[in-house]
N, C-alpha and C positions, 0 to 999 in steps of 0.2 A: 504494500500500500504506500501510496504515497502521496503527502498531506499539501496544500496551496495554500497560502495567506497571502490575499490583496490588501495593497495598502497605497494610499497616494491621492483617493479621488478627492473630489469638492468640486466648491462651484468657483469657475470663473469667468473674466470677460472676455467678450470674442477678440482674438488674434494674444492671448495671455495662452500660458506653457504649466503643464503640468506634469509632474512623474509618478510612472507607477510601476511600484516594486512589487512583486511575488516572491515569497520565499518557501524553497520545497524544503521539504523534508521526510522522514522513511526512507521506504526505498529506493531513494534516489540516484539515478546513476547519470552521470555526466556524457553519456551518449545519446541519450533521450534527447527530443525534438520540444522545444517550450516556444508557445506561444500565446498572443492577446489574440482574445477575440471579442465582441459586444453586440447586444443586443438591446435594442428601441420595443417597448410592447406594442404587438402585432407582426412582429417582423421577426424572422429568423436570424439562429446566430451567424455572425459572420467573422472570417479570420480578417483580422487585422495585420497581422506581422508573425512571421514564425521565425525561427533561428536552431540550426541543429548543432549535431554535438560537436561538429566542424569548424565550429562559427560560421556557420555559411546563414547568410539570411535572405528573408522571402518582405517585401514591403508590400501591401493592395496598392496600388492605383489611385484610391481614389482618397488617400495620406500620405503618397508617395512627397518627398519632399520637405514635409511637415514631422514626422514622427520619426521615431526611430528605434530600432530595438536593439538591447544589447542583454550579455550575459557574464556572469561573474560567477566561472565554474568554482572556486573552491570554497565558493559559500554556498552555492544551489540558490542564487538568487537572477533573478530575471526583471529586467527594466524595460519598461516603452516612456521615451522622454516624447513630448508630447508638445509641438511647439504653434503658433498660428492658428489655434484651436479657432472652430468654428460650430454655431447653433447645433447644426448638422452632426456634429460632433459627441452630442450628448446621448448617453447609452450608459447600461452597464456594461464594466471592461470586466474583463476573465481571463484566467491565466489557462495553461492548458499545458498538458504533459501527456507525449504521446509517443509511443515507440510500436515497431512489427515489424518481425522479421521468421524465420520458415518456421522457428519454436515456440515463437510465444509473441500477444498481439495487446497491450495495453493503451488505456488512454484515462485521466485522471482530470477533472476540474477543480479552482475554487471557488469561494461562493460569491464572486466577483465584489467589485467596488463600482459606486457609480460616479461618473461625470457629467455635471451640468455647465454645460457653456451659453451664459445667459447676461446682456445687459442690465 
């Protein structure tokens, strides 16, 4: 098993920057794939940013620019800095841990943080 703690949200003004940490813990291994994702109610979740165990990382499109995700393997902690924040923007963010491969297929949430970007 292995545990997520969001931490980072609140409310701010549009084009203001926010950070949001995850911190894993259990069984956590440093090949695992971590990423944000958020969802708006009525809308399905969406990936935001992923980053593998490679540091290789995935930005969406439509934060490309604006966000960014990084990782800090030998604390099992995960960040999306969050910059130019727009209305748009507003969601709950979720961390996410996810590995598969021919043995064995896991995937883990937390129970997100939210962000308001609001005048």
């Amino acid at each position: 098993q292995v545990q997520l703690v969001e931490s980072g949200g609140g409310l701010v003004q549009p084009g203001g920057s926010l950070r949001l940490t995850c911190t894993a813990s259990g069984s956590m291994a440093s090949h695992y794939t971590m990423g944000w994702y958020r969802q708006t109610p009525g809308k399905r979740r969406e990936l935001v940013a992923a980053i593998t165990g490679e540091d290789r990382t995935h930005i969406e499109d439509f934060v490309k620019g604006r966000f960014t995700i990084s990782r800090e393997f030998a604390n099992n902690r995960l960040f999306l800095q969050m910059n130019n924040l727009k209305p748009e923007d507003t969601a709950i963010y979720y961390c996410n841990v996810f590995w598969s491969d021919s043995i064995t297929s896991l995937e883990y949430w937390g129970q997100g943080t939210q962000v308001n970007v609001s005048s």
